[in-house]
C-alpha positions in Angstrom: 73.5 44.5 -74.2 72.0 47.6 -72.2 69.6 45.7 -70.6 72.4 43.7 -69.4 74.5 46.8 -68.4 71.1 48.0 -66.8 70.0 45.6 -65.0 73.2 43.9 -63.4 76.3 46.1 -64.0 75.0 49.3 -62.8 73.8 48.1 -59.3 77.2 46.3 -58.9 79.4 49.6 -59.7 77.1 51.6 -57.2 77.3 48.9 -55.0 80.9 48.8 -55.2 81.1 53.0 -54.8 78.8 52.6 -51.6 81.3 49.8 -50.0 84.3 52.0 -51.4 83.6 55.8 -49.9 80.0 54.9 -47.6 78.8 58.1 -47.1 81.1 60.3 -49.7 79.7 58.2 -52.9 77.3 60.6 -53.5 79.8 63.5 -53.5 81.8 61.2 -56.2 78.8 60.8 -58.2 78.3 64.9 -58.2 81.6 65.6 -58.9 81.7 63.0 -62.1 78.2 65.1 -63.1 79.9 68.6 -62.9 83.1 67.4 -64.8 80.9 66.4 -67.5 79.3 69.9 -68.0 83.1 71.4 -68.4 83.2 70.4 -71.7 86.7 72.7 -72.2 88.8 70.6 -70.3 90.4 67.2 -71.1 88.8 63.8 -69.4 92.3 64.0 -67.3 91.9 67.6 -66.4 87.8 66.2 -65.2 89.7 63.2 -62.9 91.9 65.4 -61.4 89.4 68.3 -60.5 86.7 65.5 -59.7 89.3 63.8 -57.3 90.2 67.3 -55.7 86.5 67.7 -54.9 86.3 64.0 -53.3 89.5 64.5 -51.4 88.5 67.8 -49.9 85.4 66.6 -48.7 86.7 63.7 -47.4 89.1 66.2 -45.4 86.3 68.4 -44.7 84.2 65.5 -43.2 87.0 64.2 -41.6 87.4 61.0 -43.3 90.9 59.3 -44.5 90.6 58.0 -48.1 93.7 56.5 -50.4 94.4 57.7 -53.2 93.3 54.4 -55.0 90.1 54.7 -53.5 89.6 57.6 -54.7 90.3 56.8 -58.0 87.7 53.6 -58.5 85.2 56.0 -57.4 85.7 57.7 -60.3 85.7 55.1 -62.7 82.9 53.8 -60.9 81.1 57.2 -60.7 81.7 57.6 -64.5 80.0 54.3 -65.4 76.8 55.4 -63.3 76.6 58.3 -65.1 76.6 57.6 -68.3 73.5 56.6 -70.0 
């Protein structure tokens, strides 16, 4: 089963977080990494500071994300990180 999740799921979900945030994935991948180090706060507390980060550097960078958005690249984020 990991080589499954290896081989086809992984390159789809960072697929999918390239086509959802283009240039900002990688910014959702590094905020997914540094929520996982804060192992004080809940997984909910992590989403919310994670999205904060994404959100501010979409601002920053002048892009316009949805909230929904947003949140997939997360989830997506999350998947990509975990080994």
């Amino acid at each position: 089963m990991k080589w499954l999740i290896k081989r086809f799921f992984k390159p789809f979900a960072n697929a999918m977080l390239q086509a959802t945030l283009g240039e900002l994935a990688e910014v959702a991948i590094v905020a997914v990494k540094e929520m996982a180090k804060l192992e004080t706060l809940t997984n909910e507390e992590k989403r919310k500071r994670a999205f904060e980060m994404i959100k501010a550097e979409a601002i920053a960078r002048g892009k316009a994300l949805k909230d929904s958005a947003i949140n997939l690249a997360i989830e997506l984020a999350v998947q990509l990180v975990k080994k």
